[in-house]
Structures are given as C-alpha cells and as structure tokens.
Residue, then its C-alpha position, 0 to 999 in steps of 0.5 A: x091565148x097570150x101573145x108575147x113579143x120577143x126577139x129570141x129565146x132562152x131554155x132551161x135544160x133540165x126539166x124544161x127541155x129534157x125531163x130528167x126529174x126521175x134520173x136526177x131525183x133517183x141519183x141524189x136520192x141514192x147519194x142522200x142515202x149513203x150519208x144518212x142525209x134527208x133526201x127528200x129535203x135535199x130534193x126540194x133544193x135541188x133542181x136548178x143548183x149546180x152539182x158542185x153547189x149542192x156537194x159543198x150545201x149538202x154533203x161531207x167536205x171530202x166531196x166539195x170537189x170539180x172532180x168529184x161533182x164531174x164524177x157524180x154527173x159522169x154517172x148521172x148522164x149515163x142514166x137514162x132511165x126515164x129521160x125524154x124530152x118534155x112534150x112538144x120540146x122539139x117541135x118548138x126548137x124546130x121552129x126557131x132560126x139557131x140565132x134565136x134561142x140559146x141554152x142556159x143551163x146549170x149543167x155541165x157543157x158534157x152533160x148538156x150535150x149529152x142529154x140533148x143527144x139522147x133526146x134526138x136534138x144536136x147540139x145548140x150552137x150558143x150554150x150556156x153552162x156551169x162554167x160560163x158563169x161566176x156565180x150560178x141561178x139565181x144569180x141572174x148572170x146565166x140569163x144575161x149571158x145568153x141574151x148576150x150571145x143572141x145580141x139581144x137585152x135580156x128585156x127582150x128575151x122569154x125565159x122558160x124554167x121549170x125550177x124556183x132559182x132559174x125564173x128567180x134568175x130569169x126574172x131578176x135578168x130582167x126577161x119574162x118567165x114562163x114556168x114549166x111544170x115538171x118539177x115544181x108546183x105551179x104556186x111555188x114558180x108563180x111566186x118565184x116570179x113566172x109570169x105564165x106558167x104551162x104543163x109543156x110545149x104542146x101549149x106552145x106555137x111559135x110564129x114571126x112577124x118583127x121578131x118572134x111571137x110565142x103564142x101561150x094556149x093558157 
C-alpha cells in the first residue's frame, strides 16, 4: 500500500477514465488505411495528441484543419462500441468533493462531455480541453491549468495518465504521476516519469484527513 497526500486531483480522460482504446484505435486505423499510411506506426503516437496535431504530423495538407479534425472527432464520439468506463472510475470520482478534482484532456470539450456521458458521469464542473490551452501534452500547460482551477500548485496535485505525453506533462507541471495502464506498456509510463503505475481504479481508495489521501494497493 502507498499513501499520497494531495489537496486535489486531475484526470486524463481517455484511456484513464473512459476506455476508448478500441474506439479510437479502430477510427485511426480506418483513417490510416485510406491514405496508404502505417497504422500501426501512427497508433504508437497517437494516444494523448490532439486530433489536430496528429492530422497536421500524419496526414495530407487538405486535412490540416479545425474543421476537419471536429469532423473526424464528430464521427469518432458516436462510436461507441467498446466505450466504457476503466474499472473503478466512478467509484473514485464519487468520493471527491466537485472542488477537488478537474479533467485535463486533449480532447474536445464536446467529445469530453460526451463520453462522460455515455459513461454514466455528468459533466465535470472544472474541465480542461483542447482549447483551453496554447500548446497541448506534453507541454505541461494542461496540468498547470487545471491546478489552477482547483486553487491549487501543481506541487500538490496527483495526475493520473494513461499516455507517455500526458505523465511527460504531468510530471514536468511539477505533479506526481500515477500511470494507468490501459494504453501504454508499464515500462514505457515509468520511463516517461510515473512515479506509481496501477492496472485501474479498483487499486484506488480514497480517504480525507488535511486534504486528500490516495490510498495505491501496489
């Protein structure tokens, strides 16, 4: 068991609250395919990118566009074969107070709402997404923000990931990163810079006493 002290909470999204791997690894895929592009190359870059980004890294320049990439998520958030929330998600969000946890996500805010919703969770009142940054993970500034919103250093924030840019940004905003694997192997999150690393939530607890404590069962 580990104990770590914080006073609040920010999540990934997908992948580490909703497992989306299948959806969004089937759509890329599918993407990849029509422009004779490798897929599977692309897959191992792909998780915690925005959708814009990964359009301009990866794909012909008729594509590099808002509208593009919102159309692309558009079809995306529709899909929902194989969605669900990771194991013992919403257990542990239903222990925290709203003031003590946020989402930083490099999602869309309509794609975020919307998965949170086919998950069974209302929408987070402090959210961060694609557009509420410049510069997106591993730039740290998602992680920043969202202490931010909380009222809190990023110092004093546990960051859960489950993507090498996301603990890359957790970890240089300065919060401790637990990784969740669902996307990425165990060695590649440790290396990135998580300092715990769990299968889901069930390995979760959370208690208060002076601020949170996260109870790991590692």
């Amino acid at each position: 068991m580990v104990d770590i002290t914080a006073q609040g909470i920010l999540f990934d999204m997908d992948g580490t609250l909703v497992n989306t791997i299948a959806c969004v690894e089937r759509g890329w895929t599918d993407l990849a395919n029509e422009h004779s592009i490798d897929a599977q190359a692309l897959l191992n870059t792909v998780h915690g990118h925005p959708t814009y980004d990964v359009l301009r890294a990866w794909f012909p320049p008729h594509m590099h566009t808002r509208q593009y990439a919102q159309s692309f998520e558009h079809q995306l958030m529709h899909d929902t074969r194989g969605v669900f929330a990771v194991p013992g998600a919403l257990r542990v969000l239903s222990m925290l107070k709203d003031s003590e946890w946020a989402i930083v996500t490099a999602a869309t805010e309509d794609l975020a709402l919307t998965r949170m919703q086919q998950i069974g969770l209302d929408a987070p009142k402090k959210l961060v997404a694609d557009t509420s940054v410049k510069k997106g993970k591993p730039d740290p500034e998602g992680y920043e923000v969202g202490a931010r919103l909380l009222g809190i250093s990023p110092k004093d924030a546990v960051v859960f990931e489950d993507s090498v840019n996301g603990v890359v940004a957790g970890c240089a905003a300065g919060c401790t990163v637990v990784g969740v694997l669902t996307s990425t192997h165990e060695d590649r999150l440790r290396e990135a810079g998580a300092k715990y690393v769990i299968k889901d939530f069930t390995q979760v607890q959370i208690s208060h006493a002076n601020g949170l404590v996260i109870t790991l069962d590692i």
